[in-house]
Every structure is written in structure tokens, then in C-alpha cells.
PDB file as gemmi writes it, atoms N, CA and C in Angstrom:
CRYST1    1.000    1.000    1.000  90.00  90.00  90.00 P 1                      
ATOM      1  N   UNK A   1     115.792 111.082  97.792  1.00  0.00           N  
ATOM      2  CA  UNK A   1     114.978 110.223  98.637  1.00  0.00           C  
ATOM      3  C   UNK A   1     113.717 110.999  99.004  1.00  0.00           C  
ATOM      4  N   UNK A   2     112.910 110.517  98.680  1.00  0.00           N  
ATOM      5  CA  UNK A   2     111.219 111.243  98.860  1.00  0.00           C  
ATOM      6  C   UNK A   2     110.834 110.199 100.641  1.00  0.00           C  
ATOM      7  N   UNK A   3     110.697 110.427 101.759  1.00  0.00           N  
ATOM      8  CA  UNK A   3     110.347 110.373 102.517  1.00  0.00           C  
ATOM      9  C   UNK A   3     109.340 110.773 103.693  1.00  0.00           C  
ATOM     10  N   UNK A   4     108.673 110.294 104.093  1.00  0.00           N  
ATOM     11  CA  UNK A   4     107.381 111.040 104.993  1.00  0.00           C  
ATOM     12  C   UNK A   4     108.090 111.787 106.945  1.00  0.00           C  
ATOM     13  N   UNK A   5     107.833 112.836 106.931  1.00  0.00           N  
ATOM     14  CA  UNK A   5     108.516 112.125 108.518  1.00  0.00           C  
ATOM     15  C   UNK A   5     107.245 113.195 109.372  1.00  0.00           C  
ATOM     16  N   UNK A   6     105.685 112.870 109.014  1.00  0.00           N  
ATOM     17  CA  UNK A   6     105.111 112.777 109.796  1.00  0.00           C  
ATOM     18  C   UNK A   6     103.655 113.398 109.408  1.00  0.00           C  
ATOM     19  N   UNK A   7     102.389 114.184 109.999  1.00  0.00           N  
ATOM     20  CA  UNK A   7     101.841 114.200 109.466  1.00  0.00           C  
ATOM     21  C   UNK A   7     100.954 115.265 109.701  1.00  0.00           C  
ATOM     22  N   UNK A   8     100.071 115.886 108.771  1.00  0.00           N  
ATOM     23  CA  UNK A   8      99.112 117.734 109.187  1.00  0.00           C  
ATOM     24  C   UNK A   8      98.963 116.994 111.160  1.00  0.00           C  
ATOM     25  N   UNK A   9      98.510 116.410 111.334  1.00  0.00           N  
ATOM     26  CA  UNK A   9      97.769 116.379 112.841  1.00  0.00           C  
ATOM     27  C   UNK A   9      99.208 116.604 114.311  1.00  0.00           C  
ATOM     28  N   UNK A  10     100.578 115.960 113.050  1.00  0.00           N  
ATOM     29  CA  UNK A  10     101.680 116.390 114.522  1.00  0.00           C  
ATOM     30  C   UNK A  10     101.797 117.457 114.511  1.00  0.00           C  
ATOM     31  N   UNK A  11     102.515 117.574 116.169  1.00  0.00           N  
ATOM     32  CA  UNK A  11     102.607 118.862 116.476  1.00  0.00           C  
ATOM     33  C   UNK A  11     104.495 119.403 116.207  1.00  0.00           C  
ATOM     34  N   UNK A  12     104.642 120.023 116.199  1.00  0.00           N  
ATOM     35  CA  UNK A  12     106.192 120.787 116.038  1.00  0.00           C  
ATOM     36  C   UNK A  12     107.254 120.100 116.108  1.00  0.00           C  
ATOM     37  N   UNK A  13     107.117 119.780 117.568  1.00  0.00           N  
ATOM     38  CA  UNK A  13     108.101 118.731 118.296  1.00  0.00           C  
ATOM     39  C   UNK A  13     107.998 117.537 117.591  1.00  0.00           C  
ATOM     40  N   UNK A  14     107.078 117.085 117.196  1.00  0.00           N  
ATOM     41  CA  UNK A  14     107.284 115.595 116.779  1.00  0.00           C  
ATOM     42  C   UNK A  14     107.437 115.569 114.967  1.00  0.00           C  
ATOM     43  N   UNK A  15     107.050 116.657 114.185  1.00  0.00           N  
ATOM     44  CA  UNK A  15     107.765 116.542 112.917  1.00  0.00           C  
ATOM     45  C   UNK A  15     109.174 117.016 113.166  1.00  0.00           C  
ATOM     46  N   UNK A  16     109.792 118.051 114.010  1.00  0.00           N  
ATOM     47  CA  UNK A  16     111.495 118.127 114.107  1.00  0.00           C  
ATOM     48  C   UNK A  16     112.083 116.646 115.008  1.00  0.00           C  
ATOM     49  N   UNK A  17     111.566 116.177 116.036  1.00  0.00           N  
ATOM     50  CA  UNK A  17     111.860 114.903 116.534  1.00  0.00           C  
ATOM     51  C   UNK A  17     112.181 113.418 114.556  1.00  0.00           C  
ATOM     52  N   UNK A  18     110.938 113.710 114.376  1.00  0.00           N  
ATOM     53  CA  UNK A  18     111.371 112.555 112.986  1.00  0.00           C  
ATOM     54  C   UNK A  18     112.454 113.339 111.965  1.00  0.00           C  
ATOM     55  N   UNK A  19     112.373 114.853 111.884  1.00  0.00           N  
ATOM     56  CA  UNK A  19     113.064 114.899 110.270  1.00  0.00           C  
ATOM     57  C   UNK A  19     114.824 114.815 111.144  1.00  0.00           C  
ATOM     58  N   UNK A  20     114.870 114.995 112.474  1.00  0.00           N  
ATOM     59  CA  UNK A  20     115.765 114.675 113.086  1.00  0.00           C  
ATOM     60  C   UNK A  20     116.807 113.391 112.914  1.00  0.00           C  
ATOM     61  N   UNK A  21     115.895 112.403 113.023  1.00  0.00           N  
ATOM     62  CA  UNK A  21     115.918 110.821 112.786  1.00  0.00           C  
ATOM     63  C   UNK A  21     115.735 110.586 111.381  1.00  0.00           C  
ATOM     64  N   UNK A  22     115.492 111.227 110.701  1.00  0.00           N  
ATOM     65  CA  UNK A  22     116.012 110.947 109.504  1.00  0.00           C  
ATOM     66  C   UNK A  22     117.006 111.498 108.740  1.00  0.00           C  
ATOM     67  N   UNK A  23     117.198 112.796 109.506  1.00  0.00           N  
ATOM     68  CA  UNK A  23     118.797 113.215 108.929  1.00  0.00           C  
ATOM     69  C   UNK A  23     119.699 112.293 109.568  1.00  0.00           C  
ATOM     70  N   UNK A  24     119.695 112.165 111.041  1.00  0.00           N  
ATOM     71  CA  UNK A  24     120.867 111.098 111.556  1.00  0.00           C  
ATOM     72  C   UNK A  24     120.950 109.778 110.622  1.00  0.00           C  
ATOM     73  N   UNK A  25     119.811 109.360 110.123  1.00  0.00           N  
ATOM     74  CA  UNK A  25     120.143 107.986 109.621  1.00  0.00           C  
ATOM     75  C   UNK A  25     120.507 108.185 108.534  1.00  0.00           C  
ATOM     76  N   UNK A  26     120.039 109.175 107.864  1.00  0.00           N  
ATOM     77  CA  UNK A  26     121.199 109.373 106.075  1.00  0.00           C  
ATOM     78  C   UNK A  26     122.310 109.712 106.465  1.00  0.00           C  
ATOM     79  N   UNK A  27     122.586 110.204 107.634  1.00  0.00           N  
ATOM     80  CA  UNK A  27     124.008 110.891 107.256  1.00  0.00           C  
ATOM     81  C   UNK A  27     125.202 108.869 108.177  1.00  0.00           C  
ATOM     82  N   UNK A  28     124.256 108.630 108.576  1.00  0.00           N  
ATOM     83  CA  UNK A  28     124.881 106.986 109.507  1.00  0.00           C  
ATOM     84  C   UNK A  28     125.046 106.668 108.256  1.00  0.00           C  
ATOM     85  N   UNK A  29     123.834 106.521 107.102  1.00  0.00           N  
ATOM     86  CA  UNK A  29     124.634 105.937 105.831  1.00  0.00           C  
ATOM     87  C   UNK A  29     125.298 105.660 104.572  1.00  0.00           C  
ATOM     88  N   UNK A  30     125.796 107.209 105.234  1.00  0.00           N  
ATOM     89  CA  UNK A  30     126.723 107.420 104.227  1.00  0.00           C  
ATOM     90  C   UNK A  30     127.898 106.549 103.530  1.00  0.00           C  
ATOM     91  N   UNK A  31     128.089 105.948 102.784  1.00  0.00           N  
ATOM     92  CA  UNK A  31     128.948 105.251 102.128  1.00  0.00           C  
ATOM     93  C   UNK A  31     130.661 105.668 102.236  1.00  0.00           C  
ATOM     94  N   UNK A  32     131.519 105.271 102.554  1.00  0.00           N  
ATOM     95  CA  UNK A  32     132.702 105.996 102.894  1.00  0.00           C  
ATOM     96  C   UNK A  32     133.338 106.316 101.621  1.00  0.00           C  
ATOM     97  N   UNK A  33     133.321 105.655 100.798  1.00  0.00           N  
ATOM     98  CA  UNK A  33     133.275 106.501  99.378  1.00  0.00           C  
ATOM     99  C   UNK A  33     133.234 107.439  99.109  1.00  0.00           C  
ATOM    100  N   UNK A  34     132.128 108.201  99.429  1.00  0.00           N  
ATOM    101  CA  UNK A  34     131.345 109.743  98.835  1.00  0.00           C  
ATOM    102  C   UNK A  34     132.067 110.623  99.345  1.00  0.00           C  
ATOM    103  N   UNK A  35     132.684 111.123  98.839  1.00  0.00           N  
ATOM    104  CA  UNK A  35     133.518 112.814  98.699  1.00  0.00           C  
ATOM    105  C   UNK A  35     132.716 114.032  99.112  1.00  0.00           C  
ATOM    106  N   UNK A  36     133.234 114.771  99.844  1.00  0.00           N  
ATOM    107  CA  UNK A  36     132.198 116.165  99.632  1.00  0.00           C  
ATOM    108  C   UNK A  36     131.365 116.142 100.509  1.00  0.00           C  
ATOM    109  N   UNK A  37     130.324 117.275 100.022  1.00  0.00           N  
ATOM    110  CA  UNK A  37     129.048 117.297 100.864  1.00  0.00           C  
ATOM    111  C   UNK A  37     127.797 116.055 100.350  1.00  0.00           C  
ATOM    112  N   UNK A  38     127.460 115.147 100.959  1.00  0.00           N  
ATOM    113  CA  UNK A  38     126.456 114.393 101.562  1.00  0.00           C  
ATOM    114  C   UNK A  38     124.980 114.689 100.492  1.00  0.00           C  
ATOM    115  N   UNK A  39     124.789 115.647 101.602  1.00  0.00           N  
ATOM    116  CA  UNK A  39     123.221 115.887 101.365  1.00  0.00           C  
ATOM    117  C   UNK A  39     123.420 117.837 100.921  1.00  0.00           C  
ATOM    118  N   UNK A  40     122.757 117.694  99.683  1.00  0.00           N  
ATOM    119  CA  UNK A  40     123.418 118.855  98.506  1.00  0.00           C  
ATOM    120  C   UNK A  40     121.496 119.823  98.765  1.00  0.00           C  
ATOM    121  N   UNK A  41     120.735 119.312  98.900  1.00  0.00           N  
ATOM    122  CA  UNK A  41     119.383 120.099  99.166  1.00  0.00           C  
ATOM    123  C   UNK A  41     118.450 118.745  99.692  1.00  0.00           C  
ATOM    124  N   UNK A  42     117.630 120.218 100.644  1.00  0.00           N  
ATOM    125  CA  UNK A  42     116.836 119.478 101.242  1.00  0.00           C  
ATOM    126  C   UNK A  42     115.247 120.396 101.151  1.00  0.00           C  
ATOM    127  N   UNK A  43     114.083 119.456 101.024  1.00  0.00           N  
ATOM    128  CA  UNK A  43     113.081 120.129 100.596  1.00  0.00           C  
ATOM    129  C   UNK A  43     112.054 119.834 101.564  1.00  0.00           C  
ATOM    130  N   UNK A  44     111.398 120.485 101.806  1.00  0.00           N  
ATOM    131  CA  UNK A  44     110.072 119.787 102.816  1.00  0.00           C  
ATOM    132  C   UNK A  44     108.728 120.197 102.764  1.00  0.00           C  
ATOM    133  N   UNK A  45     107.667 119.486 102.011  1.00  0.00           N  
ATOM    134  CA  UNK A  45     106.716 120.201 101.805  1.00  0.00           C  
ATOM    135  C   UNK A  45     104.888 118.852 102.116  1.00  0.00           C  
ATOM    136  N   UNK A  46     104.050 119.795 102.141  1.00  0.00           N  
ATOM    137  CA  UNK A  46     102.933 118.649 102.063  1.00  0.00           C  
ATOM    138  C   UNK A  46     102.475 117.825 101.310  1.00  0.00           C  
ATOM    139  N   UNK A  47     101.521 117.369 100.859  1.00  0.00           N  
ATOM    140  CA  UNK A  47     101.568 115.993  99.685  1.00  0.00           C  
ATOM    141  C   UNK A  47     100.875 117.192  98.690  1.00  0.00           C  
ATOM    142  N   UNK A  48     100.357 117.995  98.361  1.00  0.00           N  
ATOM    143  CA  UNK A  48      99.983 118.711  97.624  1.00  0.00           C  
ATOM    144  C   UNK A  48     100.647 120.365  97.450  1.00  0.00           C  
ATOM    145  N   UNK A  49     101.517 120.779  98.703  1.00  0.00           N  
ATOM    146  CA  UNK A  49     101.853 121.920  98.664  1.00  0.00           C  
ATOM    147  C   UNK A  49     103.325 122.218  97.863  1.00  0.00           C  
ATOM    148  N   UNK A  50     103.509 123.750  98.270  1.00  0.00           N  
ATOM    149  CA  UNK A  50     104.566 123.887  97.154  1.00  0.00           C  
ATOM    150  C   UNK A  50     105.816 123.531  98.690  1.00  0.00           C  
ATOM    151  N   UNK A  51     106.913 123.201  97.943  1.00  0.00           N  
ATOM    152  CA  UNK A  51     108.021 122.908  98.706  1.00  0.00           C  
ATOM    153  C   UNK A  51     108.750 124.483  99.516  1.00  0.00           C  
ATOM    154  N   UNK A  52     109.216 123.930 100.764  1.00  0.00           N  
ATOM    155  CA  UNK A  52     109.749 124.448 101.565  1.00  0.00           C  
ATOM    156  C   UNK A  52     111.430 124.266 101.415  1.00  0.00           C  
ATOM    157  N   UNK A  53     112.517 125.062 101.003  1.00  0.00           N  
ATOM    158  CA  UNK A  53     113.721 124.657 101.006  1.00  0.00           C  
ATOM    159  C   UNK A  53     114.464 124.712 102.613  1.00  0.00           C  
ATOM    160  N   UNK A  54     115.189 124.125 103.044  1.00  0.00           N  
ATOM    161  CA  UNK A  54     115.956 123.681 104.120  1.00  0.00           C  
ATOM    162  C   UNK A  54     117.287 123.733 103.990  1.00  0.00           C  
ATOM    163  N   UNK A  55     118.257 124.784 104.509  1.00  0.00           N  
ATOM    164  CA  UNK A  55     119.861 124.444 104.713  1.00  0.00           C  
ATOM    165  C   UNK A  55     120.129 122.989 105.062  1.00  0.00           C  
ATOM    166  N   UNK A  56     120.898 122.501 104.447  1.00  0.00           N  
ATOM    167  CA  UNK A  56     121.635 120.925 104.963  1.00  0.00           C  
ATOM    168  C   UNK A  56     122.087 121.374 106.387  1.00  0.00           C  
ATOM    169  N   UNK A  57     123.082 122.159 106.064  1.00  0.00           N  
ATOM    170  CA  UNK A  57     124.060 122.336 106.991  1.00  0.00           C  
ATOM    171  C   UNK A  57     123.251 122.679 108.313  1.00  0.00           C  
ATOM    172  N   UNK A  58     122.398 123.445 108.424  1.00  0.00           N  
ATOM    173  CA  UNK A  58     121.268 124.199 109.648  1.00  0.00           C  
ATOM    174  C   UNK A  58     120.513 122.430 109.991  1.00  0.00           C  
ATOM    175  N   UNK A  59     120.240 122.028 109.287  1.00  0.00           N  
ATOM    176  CA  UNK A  59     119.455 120.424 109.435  1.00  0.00           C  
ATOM    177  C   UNK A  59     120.895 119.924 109.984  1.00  0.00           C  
ATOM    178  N   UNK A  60     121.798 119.434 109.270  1.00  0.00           N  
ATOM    179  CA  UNK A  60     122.314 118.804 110.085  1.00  0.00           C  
ATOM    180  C   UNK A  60     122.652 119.460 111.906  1.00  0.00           C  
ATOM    181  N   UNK A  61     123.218 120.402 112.170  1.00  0.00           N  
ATOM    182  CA  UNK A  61     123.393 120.751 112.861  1.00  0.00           C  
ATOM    183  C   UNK A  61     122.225 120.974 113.841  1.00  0.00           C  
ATOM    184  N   UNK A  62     121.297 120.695 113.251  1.00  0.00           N  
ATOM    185  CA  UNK A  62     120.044 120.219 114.906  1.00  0.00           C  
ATOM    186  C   UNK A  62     120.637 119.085 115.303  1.00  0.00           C  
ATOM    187  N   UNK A  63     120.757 118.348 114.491  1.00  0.00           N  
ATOM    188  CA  UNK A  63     120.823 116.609 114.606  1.00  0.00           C  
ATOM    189  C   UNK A  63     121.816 116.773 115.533  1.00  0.00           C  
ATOM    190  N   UNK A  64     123.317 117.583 115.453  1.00  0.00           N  
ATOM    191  CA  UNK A  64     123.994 117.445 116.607  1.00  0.00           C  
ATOM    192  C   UNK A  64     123.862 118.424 117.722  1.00  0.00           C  
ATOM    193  N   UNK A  65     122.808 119.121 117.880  1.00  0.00           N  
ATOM    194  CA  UNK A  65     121.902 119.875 119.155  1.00  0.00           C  
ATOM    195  C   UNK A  65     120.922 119.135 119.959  1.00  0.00           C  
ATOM    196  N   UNK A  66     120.300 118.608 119.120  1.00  0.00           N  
ATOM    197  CA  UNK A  66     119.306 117.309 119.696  1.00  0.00           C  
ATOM    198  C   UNK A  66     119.290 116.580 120.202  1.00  0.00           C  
TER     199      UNK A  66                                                      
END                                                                             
């Protein structure tokens, strides 16, 4: 899933506030089906820059700090 969760002008708080809200809502829709781990990598980068890699597990676990 290629997604935006915000933009060069936010500040800190409000790109971890969205990538927040968007881990909660992938992981809400998860299919009860799916075996295993979920979300296998996570990348985060600008529309031109090189990518930033992200622990799932460290991402998710804001989501339940937050």
C-alpha cells in the first residue's frame, strides 16, 4: 500500500499523529484469515527521496503508546 500520511511543511507530531492512524487502520483491517505477521516491512520516504526503513513491530507498538 503506497500511502501519503502528510507533508515537508508538518511538523513531527503531526506526521507520527497520521502514520499512527494509519497503522491502526491496517492493522483494524486485517482480514481474520491472514496467518502470521500482518505488516512484513514498512518504508517511509519523500516523493523523490530514497526510502527510510521502519520496524513493524516498533510502529506498531506506538500505535499502542499513543
Amino acid at each position: 500500500i503506497h500511502a501519503p500520511i502528510g507533508k515537508a511543511t508538518f511538523g513531527e507530531a503531526e506526521l507520527l499523529a497520521n502514520l499512527t492512524a494509519l497503522i491502526e487502520a491496517l492493522v483494524r483491517a486485517r482480514p481474520a484469515a491472514v496467518k502470521g505477521q500482518y505488516l512484513r516491512t514498512i518504508t517511509i520516504a519523500s516523493t523523490m527521496g530514497p526510502g527510510i526503513k521502519v520496524d513493524p513491530a516498533e510502529a506498531q507498538a506506538l500505535t499502542k503508546v499513543a
